[in-house]
C-alpha positions as CSV (number, residue, x, y, z in Angstrom):
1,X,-40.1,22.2,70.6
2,X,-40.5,19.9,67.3
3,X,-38.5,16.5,67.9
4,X,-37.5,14.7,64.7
5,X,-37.7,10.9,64.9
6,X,-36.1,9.1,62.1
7,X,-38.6,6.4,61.4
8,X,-35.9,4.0,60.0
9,X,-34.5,3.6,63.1
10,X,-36.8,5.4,66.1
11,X,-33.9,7.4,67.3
12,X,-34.6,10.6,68.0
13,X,-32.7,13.0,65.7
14,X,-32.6,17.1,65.5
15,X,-34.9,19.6,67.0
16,X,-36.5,23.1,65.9
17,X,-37.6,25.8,67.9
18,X,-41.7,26.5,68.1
19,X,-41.9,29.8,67.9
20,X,-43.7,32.1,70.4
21,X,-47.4,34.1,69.9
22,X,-45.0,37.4,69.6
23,X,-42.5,35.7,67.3
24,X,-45.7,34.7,64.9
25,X,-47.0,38.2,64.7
26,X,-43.6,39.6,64.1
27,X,-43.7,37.2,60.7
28,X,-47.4,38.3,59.9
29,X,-46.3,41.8,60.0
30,X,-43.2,41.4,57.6
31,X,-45.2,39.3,55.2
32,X,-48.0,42.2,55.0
33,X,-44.9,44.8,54.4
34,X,-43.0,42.4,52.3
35,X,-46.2,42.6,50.2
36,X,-46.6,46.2,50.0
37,X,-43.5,46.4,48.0
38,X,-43.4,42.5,46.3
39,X,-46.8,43.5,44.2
40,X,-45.1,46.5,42.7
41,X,-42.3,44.1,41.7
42,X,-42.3,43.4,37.8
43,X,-42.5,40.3,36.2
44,X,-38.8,40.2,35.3
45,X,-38.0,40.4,39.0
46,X,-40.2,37.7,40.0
47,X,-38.6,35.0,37.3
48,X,-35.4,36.1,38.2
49,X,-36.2,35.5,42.1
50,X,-37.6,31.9,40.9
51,X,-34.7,31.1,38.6
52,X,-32.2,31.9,41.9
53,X,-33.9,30.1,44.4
54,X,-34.1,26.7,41.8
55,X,-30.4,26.8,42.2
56,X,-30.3,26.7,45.4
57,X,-32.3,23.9,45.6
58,X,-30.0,22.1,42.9
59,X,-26.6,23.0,44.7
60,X,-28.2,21.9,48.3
61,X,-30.1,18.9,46.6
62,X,-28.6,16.1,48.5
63,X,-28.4,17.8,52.2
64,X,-32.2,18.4,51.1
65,X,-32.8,14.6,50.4
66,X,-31.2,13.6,53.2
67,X,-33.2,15.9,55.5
68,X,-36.7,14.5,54.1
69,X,-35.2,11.3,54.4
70,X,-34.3,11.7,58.6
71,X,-37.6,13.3,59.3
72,X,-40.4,11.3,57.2
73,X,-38.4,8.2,55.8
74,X,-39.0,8.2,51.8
75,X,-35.9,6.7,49.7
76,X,-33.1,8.8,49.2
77,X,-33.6,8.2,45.2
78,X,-36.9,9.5,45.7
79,X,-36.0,12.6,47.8
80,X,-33.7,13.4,45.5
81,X,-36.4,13.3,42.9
82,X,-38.7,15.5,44.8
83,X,-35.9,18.1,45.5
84,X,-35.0,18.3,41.6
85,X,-38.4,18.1,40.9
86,X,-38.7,21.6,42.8
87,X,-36.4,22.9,40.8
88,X,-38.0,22.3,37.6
89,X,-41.3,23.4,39.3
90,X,-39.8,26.8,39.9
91,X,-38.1,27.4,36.5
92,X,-41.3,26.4,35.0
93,X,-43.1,29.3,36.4
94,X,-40.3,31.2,36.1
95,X,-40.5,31.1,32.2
96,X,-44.1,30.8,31.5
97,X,-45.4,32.5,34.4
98,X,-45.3,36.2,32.9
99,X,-47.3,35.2,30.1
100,X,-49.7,33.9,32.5
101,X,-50.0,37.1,33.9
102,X,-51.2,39.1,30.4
103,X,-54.2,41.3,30.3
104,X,-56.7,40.1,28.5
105,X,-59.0,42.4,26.0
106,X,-62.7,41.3,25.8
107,X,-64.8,42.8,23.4
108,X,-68.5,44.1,24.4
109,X,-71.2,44.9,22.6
110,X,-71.7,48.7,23.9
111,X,-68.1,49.0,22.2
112,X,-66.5,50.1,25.3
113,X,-63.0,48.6,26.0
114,X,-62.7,45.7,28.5
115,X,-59.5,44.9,30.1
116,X,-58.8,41.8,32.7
117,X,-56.0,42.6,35.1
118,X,-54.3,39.7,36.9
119,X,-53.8,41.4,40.4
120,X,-52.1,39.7,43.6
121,X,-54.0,39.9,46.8
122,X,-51.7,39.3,49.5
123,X,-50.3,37.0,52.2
124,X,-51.2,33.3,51.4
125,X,-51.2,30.5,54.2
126,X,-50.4,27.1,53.3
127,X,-51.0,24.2,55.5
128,X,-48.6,21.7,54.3
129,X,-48.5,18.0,55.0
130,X,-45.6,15.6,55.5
131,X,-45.7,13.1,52.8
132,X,-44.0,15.6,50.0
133,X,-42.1,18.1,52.3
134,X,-41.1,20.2,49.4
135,X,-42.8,20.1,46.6
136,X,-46.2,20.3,48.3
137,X,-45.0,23.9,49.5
138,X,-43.2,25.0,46.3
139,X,-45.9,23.8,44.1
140,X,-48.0,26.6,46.3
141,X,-45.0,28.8,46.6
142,X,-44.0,29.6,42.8
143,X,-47.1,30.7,41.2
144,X,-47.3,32.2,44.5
145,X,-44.0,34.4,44.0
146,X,-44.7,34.8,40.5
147,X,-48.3,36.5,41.1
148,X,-46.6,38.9,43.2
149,X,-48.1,37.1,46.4
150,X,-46.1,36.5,49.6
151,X,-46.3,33.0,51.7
152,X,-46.7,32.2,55.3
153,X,-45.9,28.1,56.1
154,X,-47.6,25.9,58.4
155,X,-45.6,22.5,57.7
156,X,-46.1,19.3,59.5
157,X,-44.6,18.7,62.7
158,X,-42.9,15.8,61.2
159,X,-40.8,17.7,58.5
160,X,-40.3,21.2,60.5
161,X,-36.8,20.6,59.7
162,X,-37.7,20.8,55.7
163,X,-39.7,23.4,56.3
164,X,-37.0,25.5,58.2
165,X,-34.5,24.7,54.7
166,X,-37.1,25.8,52.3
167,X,-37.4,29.1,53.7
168,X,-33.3,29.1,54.0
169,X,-33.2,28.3,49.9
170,X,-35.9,31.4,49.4
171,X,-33.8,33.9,51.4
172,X,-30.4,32.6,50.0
173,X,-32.0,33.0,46.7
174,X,-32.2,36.9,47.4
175,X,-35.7,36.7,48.0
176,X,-36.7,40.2,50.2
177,X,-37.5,40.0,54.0
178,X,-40.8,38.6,54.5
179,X,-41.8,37.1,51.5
180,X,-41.3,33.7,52.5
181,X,-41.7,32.6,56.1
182,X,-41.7,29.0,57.6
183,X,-44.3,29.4,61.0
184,X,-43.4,26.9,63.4
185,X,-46.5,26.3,65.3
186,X,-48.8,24.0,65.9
187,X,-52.3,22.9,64.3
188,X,-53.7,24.9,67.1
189,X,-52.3,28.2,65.9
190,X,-53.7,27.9,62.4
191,X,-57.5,29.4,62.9
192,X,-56.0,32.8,64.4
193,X,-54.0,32.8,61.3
194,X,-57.4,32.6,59.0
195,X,-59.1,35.0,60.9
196,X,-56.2,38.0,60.5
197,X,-56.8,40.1,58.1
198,X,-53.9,40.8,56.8
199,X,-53.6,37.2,55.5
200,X,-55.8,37.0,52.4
201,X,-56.4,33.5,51.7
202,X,-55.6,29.6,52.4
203,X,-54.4,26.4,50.9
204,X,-53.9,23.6,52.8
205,X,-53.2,20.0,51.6
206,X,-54.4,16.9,54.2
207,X,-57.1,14.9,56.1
208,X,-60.4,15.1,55.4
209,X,-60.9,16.5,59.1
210,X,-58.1,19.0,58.5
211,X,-60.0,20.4,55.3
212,X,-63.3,21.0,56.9
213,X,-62.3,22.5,60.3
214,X,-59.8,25.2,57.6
215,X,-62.8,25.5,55.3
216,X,-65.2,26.6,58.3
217,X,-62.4,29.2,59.6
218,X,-61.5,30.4,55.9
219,X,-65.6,30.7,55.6
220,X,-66.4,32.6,58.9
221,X,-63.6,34.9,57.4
222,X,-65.1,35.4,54.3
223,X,-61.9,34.0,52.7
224,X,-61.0,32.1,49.9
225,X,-59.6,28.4,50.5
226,X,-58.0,25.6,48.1
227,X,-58.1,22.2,49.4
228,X,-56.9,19.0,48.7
229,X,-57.5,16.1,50.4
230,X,-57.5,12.6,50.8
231,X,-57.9,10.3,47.9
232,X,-59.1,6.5,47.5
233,X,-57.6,6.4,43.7
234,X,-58.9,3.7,41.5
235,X,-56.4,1.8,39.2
236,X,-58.7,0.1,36.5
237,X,-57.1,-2.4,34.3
238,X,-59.2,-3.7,30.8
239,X,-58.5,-6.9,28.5
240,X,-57.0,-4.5,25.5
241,X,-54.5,-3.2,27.8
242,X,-50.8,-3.9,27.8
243,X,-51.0,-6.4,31.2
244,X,-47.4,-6.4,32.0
245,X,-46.8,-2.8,31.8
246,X,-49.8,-2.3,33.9
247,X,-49.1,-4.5,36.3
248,X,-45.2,-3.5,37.0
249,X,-46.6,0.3,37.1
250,X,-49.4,-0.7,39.6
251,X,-46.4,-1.4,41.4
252,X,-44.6,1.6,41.4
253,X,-47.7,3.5,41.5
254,X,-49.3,1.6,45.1
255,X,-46.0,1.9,46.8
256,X,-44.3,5.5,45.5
257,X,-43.4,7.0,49.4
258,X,-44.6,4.1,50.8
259,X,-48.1,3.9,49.8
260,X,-48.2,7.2,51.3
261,X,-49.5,9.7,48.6
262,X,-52.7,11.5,47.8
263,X,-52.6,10.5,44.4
264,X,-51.0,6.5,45.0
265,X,-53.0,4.2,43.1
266,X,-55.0,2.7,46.0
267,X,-57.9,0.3,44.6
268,X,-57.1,-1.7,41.4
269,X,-59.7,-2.4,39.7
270,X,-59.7,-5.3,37.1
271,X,-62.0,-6.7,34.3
272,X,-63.2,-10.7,35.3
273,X,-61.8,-11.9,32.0
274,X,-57.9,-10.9,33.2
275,X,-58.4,-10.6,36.4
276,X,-56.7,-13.4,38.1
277,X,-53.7,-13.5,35.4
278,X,-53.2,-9.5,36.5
279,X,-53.9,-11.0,40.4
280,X,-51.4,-13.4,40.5
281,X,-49.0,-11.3,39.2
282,X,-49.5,-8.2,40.9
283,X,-49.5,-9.7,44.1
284,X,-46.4,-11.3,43.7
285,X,-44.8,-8.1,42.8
286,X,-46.2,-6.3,45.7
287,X,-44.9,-9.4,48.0
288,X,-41.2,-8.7,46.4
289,X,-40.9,-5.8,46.9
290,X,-37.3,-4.4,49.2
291,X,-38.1,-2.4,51.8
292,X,-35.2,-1.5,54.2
293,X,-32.7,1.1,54.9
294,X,-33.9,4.2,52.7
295,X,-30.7,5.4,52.3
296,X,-30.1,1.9,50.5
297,X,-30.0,2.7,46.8
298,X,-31.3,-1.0,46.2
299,X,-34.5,-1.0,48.0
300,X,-37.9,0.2,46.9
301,X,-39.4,1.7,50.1
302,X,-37.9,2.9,53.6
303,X,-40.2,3.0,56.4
304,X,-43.8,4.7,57.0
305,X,-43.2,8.0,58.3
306,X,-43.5,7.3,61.9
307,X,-44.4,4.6,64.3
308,X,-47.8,5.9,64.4
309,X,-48.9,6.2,61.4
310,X,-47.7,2.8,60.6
311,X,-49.9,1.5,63.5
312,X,-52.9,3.1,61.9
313,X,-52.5,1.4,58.6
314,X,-52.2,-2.2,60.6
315,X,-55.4,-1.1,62.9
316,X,-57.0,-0.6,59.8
317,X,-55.9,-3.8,58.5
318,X,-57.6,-5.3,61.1
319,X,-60.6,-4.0,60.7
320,X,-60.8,-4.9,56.8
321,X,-60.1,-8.4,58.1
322,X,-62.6,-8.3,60.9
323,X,-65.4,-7.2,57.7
324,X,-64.4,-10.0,55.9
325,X,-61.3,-9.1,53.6
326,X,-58.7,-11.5,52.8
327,X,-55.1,-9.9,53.0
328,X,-51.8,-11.4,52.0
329,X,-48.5,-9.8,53.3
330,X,-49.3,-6.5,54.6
331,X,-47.5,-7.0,58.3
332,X,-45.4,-5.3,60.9
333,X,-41.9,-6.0,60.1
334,X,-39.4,-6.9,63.0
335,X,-37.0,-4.8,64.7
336,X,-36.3,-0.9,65.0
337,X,-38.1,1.6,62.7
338,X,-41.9,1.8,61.1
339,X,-41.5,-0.8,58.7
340,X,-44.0,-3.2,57.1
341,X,-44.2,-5.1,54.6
342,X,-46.6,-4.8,51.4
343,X,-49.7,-6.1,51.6
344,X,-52.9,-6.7,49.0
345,X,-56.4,-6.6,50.1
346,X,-58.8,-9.0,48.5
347,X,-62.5,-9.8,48.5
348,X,-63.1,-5.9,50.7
349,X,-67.2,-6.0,51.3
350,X,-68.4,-2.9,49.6
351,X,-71.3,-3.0,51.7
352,X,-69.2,-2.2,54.8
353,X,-68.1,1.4,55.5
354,X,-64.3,0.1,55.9
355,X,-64.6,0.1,52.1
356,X,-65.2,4.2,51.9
357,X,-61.8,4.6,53.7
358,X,-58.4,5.7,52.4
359,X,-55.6,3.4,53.0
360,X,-52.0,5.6,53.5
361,X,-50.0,2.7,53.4
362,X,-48.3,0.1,51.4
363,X,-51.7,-2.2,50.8
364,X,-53.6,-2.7,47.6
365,X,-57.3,-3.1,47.0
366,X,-58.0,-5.6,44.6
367,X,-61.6,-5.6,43.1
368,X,-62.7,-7.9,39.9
369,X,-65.3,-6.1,37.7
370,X,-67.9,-7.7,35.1
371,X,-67.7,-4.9,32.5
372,X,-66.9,-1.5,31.8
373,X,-69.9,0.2,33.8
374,X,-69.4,-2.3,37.1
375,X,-65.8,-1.0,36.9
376,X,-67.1,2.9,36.8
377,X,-69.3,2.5,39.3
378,X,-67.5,0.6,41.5
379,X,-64.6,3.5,41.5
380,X,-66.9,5.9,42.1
381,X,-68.2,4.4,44.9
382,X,-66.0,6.2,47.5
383,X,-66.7,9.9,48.7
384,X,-63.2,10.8,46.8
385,X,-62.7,12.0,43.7
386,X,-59.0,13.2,43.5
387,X,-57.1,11.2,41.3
388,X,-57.6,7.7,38.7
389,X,-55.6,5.6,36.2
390,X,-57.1,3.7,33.3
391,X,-55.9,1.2,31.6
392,X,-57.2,0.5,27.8
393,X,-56.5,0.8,24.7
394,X,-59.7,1.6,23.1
395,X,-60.2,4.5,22.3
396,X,-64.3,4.2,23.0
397,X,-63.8,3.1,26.7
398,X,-61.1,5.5,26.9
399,X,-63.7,8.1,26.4
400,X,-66.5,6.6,28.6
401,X,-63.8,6.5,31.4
402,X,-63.1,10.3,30.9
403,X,-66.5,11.5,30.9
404,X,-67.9,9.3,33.4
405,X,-65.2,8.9,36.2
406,X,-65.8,11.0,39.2
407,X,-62.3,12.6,39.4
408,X,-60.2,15.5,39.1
409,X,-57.9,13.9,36.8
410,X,-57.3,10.6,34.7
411,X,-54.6,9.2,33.4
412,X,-54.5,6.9,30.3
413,X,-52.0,4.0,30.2
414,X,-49.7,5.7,32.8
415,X,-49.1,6.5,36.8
416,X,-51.1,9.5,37.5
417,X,-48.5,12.0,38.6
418,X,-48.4,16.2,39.2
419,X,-46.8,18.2,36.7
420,X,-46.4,22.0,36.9
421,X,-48.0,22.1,33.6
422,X,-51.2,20.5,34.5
423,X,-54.1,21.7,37.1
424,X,-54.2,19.5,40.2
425,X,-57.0,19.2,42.6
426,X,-60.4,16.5,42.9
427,X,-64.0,16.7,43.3
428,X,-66.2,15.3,46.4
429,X,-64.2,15.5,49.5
430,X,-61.0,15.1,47.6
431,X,-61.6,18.8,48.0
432,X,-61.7,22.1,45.6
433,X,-59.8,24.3,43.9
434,X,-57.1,23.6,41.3
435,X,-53.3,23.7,42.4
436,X,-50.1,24.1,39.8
437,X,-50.2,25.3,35.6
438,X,-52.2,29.0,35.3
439,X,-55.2,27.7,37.1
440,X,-53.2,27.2,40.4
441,X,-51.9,31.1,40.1
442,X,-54.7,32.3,39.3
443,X,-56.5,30.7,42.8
444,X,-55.2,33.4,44.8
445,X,-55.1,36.4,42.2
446,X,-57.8,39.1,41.6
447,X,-59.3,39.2,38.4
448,X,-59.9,43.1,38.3
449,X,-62.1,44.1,35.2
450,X,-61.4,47.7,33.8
451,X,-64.0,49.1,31.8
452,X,-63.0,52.3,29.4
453,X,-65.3,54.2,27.6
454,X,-64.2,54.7,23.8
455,X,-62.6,58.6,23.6
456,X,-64.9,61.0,21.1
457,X,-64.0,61.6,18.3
458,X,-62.5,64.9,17.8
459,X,-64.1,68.0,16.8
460,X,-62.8,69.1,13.3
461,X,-60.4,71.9,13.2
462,X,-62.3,75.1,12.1
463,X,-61.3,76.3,8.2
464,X,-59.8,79.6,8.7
465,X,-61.0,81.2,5.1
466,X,-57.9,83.2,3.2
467,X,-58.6,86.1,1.3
């Protein structure tokens, strides 16, 4: 049995069912049918299925945001954002997913005809975190549908609850049986789900841990995998950049779901020569922030998403103190719930291996940096590479930051953020693979190359000869 805990309050709240070893291969089995007859679906079909089950998540968006906000504690205001955002996700798929899908014609020199068929391969697994309970599935789940893949879900145990209603919004949608299943299991359950082979591949999104122990099953199966990971996301700030605007977004961007995103900004990175203006005011933002009843339209963040991971974040602190960091705010706050307050990190030895961690929390690192290169090198200087956000406007640093910043993506003068226009994924242990736009789709798709030998020409007609 999954408990719910609301982490606002540390009252226990609903329950869901963990299903049984016989229940789990009764869902395997659909999904390998519901596939049999899904890839012979056309394209038509597929956006139609994507365009129904958007509405659903639009007319159930505020039962939605209220779930997310019982089981893992974001704001309401930023539930509601994530459920809407689902819904532009799968409408975005929905109309420029068939032209993803086209076969392409290459041209060869031996003048035979090359075609590139897009192909689906079957069952996907995705091992889903709690932090974004829905659009961390749909973002898998669209390109999914649209490729004419089906999907098997291992959510977290926090959000089982989410995971239960995205599978209710897929069958509601008119989806076929199968095509969609939440699995409620445990972590446990997840390497007999690699190793069957009528489950062709694996994403998962989490820990580092988490990554490498599905990468070793997914390898010993001779299966493809798309990870990502964690991410240690520098925020560097340089003179020619606008330092209010930076400052008020390295807010927003620190503590979006309470410090706890993949892609937060996590280590802000400033040049010496604005560094304690930016200081001084960033902190003070940080320290003003509301945090408090998410379901408070007013306040900024809710609570972590449970008592425990809150207590990681503050055993952490701890340890960044006990290396010699300086921390202002950044403490347990009183009464019922996970709740703490913001917090910035200062003067973090980068000689220490504390400094190689990701904080999931609402802390800042704040570094100072000499120059352009100091600031490069010092955000390389983690084993992540997921995520960055620069801030400069000229156009010359702009490009060094581009080419020389060890990341999956950058943003320039703006919060880094996913878009289902735009690939997602890292580099180093931020993991591999690209999520969302074509590149995402085409992760679990078989690129099948057909080869067809230009027909003879035809023999002339014989002349019949009149008299």
């Amino acid at each position: 049995m999954f408990q719910a805990i609301d982490p606002a309050s540390g009252a226990p709240a609903h329950t869901i069912p963990e299903m049984t070893a016989e229940q789990v291969e009764a869902a395997v089995a659909r999904a390998a049918a519901a596939f049999r007859d899904w890839r012979l679906s056309s394209l038509d079909e597929r956006a139609r299925l994507l365009e129904a089950i958007a509405e659903q998540f639009d007319a159930h968006q505020e039962r939605l945001a209220r779930l997310a906000t019982t089981e893992m504690g974001k704001t309401l205001k930023s539930a509601r954002a994530e459920v809407q955002k689902c819904a532009g996700g799968l409408r975005y798929y929905a109309q420029h997913g068939p032209a993803m899908l086209r076969e392409i014609e290459v041209p060869t020199a031996s003048g035979a005809r090359v075609r590139q068929h897009w192909l689906p391969i079957g069952p996907v697994l995705a091992v889903m975190p709690w932090n974004f309970p829905y659009w961390q599935v749909v973002r898998f789940l669209a390109p999914a549908i649209m490729a004419g893949n089906v999907g098997l879900l291992k959510h977290a145990s926090l959000t089982q609850g989410c995971a239960s209603a995205i599978e209710e919004m897929v069958v509601a949608g008119g989806a076929p049986a199968g095509l969609f299943q939440n699995l409620a299991i445990r972590a446990g359950a997840v390497g007999a789900l690699i190793a069957d082979p009528r489950v062709a591949a694996v994403t998962l999104t989490g820990s580092e841990e988490a990554g490498a122990k599905v990468a070793a099953q997914a390898g010993a199966a001779l299966k493809k995998v798309v990870l990502e990971l964690g991410g240690s996301d520098p925020f560097i700030v340089m003179p020619s950049a606008d330092i209010d605007l930076a400052v008020k977004t390295a807010v927003t961007a620190r503590l979006q779901n309470a410090g706890q995103s993949c892609i937060c900004a996590k280590r802000m990175i400033v040049h010496a020569d604005i560094y304690d203006a930016f200081a001084e005011r960033f902190t003070a933002a940080m320290l003003a922030a509301k945090v408090g009843d998410p379901t408070d339209e007013s306040v900024d963040i809710g609570p972590l998403s449970s008592a425990e991971q809150r207590d990681t974040v503050l055993e952490q602190l701890a340890r960044f103190q006990a290396a010699g960091a300086k921390l202002v705010g950044g403490t347990a706050l009183p009464g019922k719930g996970a709740f703490m307050q913001p917090g910035v990190l200062t003067e973090v030895p980068q000689d220490d291996p504390i400094a190689q961690e990701e904080l999931f929390g609402p802390v800042a690192m704040l570094f100072r940096a000499e120059s352009i290169d100091a600031a490069i090198a010092l955000a390389n200087d983690v084993p992540f590479g997921l995520g960055s956000s620069v801030w400069t406007n000229d156009p010359g640093e702009q490009a060094c930051f581009v080419r020389d910043l060890e990341a999956g993506m950058t943003a320039i003068n703006q919060m880094l953020a996913s878009t289902p226009e735009a690939a997602f994924g890292g580099v180093k242990r931020s993991g591999h693979g690209r999520e969302l736009g074509p590149w995402g789709m085409h992760e679990f798709m078989n690129l099948k190359t057909v080869i067809v030998a230009d027909a003879p020409a035809p023999a002339p007609t014989p002349q019949v000869q009149g008299e």
